[in-house]
C-alpha positions as a Markdown table, in Angstrom:
| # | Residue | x | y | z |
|---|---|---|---|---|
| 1 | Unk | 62.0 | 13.0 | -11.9 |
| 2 | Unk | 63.8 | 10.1 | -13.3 |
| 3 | Unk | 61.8 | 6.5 | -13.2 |
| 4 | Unk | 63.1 | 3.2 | -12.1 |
| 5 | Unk | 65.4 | 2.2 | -15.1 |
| 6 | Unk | 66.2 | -1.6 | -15.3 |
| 7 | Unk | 69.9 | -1.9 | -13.7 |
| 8 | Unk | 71.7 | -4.9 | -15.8 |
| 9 | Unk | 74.8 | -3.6 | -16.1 |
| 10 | Unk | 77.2 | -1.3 | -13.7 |
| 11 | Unk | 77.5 | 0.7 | -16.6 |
| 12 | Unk | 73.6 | 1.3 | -16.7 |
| 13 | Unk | 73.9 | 2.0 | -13.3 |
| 14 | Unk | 76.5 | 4.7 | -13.6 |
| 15 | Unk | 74.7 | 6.0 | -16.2 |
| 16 | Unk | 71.8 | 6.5 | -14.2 |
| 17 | Unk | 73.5 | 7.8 | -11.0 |
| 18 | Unk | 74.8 | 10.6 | -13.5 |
| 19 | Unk | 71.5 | 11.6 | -15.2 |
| 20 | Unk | 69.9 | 11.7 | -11.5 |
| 21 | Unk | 73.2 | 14.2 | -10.0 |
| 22 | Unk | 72.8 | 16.4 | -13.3 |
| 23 | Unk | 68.8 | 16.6 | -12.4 |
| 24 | Unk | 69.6 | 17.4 | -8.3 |
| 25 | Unk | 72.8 | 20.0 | -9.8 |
| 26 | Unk | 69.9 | 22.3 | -11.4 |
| 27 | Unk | 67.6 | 22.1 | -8.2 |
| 28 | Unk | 68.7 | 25.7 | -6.1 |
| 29 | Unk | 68.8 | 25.9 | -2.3 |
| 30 | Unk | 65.7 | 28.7 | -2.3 |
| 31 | Unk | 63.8 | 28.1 | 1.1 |
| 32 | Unk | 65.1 | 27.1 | 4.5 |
| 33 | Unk | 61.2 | 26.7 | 6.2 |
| 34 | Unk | 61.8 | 24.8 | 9.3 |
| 35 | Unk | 60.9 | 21.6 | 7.8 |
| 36 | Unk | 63.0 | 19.5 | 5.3 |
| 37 | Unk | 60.3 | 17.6 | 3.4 |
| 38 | Unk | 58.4 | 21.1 | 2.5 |
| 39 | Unk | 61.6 | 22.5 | 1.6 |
| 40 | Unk | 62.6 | 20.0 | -1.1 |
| 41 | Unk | 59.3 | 20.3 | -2.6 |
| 42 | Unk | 59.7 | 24.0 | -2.5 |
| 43 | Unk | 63.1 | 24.2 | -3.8 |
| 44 | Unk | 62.5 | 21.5 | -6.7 |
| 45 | Unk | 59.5 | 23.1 | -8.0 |
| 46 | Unk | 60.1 | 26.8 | -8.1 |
| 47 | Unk | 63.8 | 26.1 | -9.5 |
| 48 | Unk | 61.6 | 24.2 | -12.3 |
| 49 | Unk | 59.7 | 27.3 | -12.4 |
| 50 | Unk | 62.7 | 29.4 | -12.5 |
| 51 | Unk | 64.7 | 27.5 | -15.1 |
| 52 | Unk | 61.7 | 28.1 | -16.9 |
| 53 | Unk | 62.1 | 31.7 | -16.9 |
| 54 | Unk | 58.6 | 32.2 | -14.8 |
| 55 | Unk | 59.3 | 35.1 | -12.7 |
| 56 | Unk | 58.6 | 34.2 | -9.1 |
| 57 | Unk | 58.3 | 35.8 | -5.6 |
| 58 | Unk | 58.1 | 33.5 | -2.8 |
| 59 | Unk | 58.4 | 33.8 | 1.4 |
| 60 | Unk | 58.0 | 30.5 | 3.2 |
| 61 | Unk | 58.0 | 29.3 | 6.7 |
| 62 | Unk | 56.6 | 26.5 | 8.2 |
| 63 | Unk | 56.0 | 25.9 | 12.2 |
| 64 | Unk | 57.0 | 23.4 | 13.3 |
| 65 | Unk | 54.5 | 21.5 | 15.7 |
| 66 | Unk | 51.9 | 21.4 | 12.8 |
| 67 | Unk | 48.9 | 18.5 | 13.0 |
| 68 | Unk | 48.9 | 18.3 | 9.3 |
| 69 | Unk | 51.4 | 15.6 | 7.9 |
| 70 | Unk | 54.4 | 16.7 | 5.8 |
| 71 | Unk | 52.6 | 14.0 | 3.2 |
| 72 | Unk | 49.7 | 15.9 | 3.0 |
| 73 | Unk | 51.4 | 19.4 | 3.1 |
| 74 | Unk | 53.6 | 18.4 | 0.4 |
| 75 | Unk | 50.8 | 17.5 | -1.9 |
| 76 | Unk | 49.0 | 20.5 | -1.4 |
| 77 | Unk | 52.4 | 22.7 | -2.2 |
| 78 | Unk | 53.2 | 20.6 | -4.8 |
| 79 | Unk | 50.8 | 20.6 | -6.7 |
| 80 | Unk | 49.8 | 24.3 | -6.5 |
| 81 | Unk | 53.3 | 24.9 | -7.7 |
| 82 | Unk | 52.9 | 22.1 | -10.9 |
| 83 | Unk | 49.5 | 23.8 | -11.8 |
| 84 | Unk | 50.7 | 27.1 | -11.4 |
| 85 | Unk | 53.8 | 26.5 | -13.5 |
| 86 | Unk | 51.7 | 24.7 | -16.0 |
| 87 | Unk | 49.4 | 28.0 | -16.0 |
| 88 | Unk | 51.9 | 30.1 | -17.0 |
| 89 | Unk | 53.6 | 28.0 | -19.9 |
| 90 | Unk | 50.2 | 28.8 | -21.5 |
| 91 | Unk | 50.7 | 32.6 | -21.4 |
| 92 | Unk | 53.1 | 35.0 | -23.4 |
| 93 | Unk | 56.7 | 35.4 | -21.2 |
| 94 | Unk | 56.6 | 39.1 | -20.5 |
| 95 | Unk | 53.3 | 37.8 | -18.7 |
| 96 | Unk | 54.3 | 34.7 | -16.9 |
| 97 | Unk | 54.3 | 35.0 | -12.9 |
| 98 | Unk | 54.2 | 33.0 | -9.5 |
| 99 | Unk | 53.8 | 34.4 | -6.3 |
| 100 | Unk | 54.1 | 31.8 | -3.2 |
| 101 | Unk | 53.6 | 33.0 | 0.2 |
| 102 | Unk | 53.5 | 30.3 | 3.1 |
| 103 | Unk | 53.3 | 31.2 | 6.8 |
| 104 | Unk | 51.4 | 31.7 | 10.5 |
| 105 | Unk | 48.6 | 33.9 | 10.5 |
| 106 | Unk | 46.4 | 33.7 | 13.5 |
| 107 | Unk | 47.2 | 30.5 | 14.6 |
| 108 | Unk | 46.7 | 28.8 | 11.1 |
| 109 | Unk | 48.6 | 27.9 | 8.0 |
| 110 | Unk | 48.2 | 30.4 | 5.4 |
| 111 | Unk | 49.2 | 29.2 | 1.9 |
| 112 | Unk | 48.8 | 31.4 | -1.2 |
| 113 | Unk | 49.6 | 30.7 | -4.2 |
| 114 | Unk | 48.5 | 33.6 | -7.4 |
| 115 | Unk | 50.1 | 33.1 | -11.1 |
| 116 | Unk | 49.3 | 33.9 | -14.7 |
| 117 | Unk | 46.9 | 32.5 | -16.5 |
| 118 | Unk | 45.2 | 32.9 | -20.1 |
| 119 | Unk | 42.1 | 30.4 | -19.4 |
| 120 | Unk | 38.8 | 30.6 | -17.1 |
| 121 | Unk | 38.8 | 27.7 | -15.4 |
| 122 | Unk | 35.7 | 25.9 | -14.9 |
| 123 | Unk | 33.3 | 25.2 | -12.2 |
| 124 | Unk | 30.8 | 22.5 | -11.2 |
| 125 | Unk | 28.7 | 23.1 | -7.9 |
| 126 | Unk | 31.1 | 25.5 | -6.7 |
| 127 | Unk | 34.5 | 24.1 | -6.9 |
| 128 | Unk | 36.8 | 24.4 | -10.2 |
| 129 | Unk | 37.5 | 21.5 | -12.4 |
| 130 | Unk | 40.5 | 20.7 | -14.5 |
| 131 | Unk | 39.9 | 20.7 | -18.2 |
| 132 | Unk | 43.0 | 17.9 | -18.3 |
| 133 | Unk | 42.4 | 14.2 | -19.3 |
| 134 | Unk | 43.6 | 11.2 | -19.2 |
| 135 | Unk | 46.5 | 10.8 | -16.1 |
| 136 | Unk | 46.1 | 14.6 | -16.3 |
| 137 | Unk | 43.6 | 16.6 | -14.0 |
| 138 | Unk | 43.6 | 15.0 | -10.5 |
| 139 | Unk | 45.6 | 17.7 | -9.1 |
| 140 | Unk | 42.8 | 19.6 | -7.7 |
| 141 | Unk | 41.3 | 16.3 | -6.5 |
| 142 | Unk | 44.3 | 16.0 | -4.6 |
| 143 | Unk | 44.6 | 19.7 | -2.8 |
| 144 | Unk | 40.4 | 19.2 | -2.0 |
| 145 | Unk | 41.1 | 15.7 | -0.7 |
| 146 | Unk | 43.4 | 16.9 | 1.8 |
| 147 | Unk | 42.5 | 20.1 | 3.1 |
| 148 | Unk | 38.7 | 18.3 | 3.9 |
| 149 | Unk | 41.2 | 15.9 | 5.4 |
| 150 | Unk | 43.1 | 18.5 | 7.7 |
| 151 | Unk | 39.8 | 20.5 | 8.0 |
| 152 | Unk | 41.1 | 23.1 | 6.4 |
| 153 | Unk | 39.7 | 26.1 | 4.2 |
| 154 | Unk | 40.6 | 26.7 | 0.2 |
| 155 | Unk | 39.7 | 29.8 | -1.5 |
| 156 | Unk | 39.9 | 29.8 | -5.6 |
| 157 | Unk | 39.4 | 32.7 | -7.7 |
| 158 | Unk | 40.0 | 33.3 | -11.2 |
| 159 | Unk | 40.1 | 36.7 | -12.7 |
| 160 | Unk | 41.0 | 37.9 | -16.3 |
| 161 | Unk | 45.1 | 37.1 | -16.4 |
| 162 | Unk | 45.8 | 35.9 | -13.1 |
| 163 | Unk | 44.1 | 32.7 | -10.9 |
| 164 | Unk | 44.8 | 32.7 | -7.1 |
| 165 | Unk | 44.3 | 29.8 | -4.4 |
| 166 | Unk | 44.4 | 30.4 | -0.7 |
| 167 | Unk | 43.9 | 27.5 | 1.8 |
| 168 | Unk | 43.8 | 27.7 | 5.7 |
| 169 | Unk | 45.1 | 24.9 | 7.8 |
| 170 | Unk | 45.0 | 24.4 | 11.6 |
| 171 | Unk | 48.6 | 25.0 | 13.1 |
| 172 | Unk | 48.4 | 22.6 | 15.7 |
| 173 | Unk | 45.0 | 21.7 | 17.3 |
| 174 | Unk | 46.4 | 20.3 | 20.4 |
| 175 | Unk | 49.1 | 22.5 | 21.2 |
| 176 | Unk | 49.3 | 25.1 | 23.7 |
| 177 | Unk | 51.2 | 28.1 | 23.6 |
C-alpha cells in the first residue's frame, strides 16, 4: 500500500496517481463473497500471495445479514492472510501453500485458514505468541481482540510443516430464518 506522499506539484501528483493504478493493475478479481469490503481484502491479499508464487486454494462466501462488522471481519481475514503469507516466505517454494476456506456452517461463520510453515510457534497460557518485534507481532493481538469481541471461537494448531487457524463467528444473533 502506498502512503500519503506530500502533493506539491501536479506532477508529484500524477506521479502518484500512476504508482497507485500500477499497484491496483496487479490486484486479480479472485472472490465475489457477497460483501465488497471482505472481497477487496480477499482479492488484495491472496493476489499478493499469488504474485508471490505461494500456491493457494481458497472458497469464500459471506452471508450477508452478519452481526460482526466488515471492520472487524476484515482484520481477522486480513491478517490471517499477511501471517500466513509471511509463513510461507520462510519455507522452500516446492513447500509453500495457503488454503482459505470461508463460509456457513451451522448457523456460524467458519473461517480457516492452514499454510506452510518451518517454525513452532510459541505459546504462553495457552494462546500462541508472535516471535516479531518492534511494529511487528500484533497481528494475533488483533484476530484475539476481535473474535472475544464478536464472541467468537479460534482454534490454532501447529504441526511439523503446516500451522492452521480456525475461528467461529455468530452469523447473525438476531435474525430469524
Amino acid at each position: 500500500i502506498v502512503s500519503e506522499p506530500d502533493l506539491r506539484s501536479p506532477e508529484e501528483a500524477r506521479a502518484y496517481l500512476d504508482n497507485l493504478e500500477t499497484e491496483l493493475d496487479d490486484i486479480k478479481l479472485l472472490f465475489d463473497t457477497g460483501n465488497l469490503n471482505v472481497d477487496a481484502i480477499l482479492n488484495a491479499k491472496i493476489s499478493l500471495a499469488l504474485d508471490n508464487n505461494i500456491s493457494c486454494d481458497y472458497k469464500a462466501v459471506i452471508p450477508k445479514n452478519m452481526d460482526i462488522s466488515d471492520i472487524d471481519l476484515c482484520v481477522i481475514i486480513g491478517n490471517l492472510i499477511d501471517n500466513a503469507v509471511e509463513s510461507c516466505r520462510n519455507v522452500t517454494p516446492e513447500r509453500q501453500f495457503i488454503r482459505l476456506y470461508i463460509g456457513p456452517l451451522k448457523k456460524q461463520l467458519y473461517i480457516s485458514v492452514t499454510n506452510a510453515t518451518n517454525e513452532v510457534v510459541r505459546k504462553m497460557d495457552d494462546e500462541y505468541i508472535s516471535a516479531k518485534r518492534g511494529d511487528h507481532g500484533h497481528g494475533l493481538k488483533r484476530i484475539n481482540n476481535a473474535v472475544e469481541k464478536n464472541n467468537g471461537y479460534i482454534n490454532r494448531k501447529n504441526e511439523p510443516g503446516v500451522f492452521v487457524t480456525e475461528i467461529m463467528l455468530s452469523i447473525c444473533t438476531s435474525c430469524t430464518n
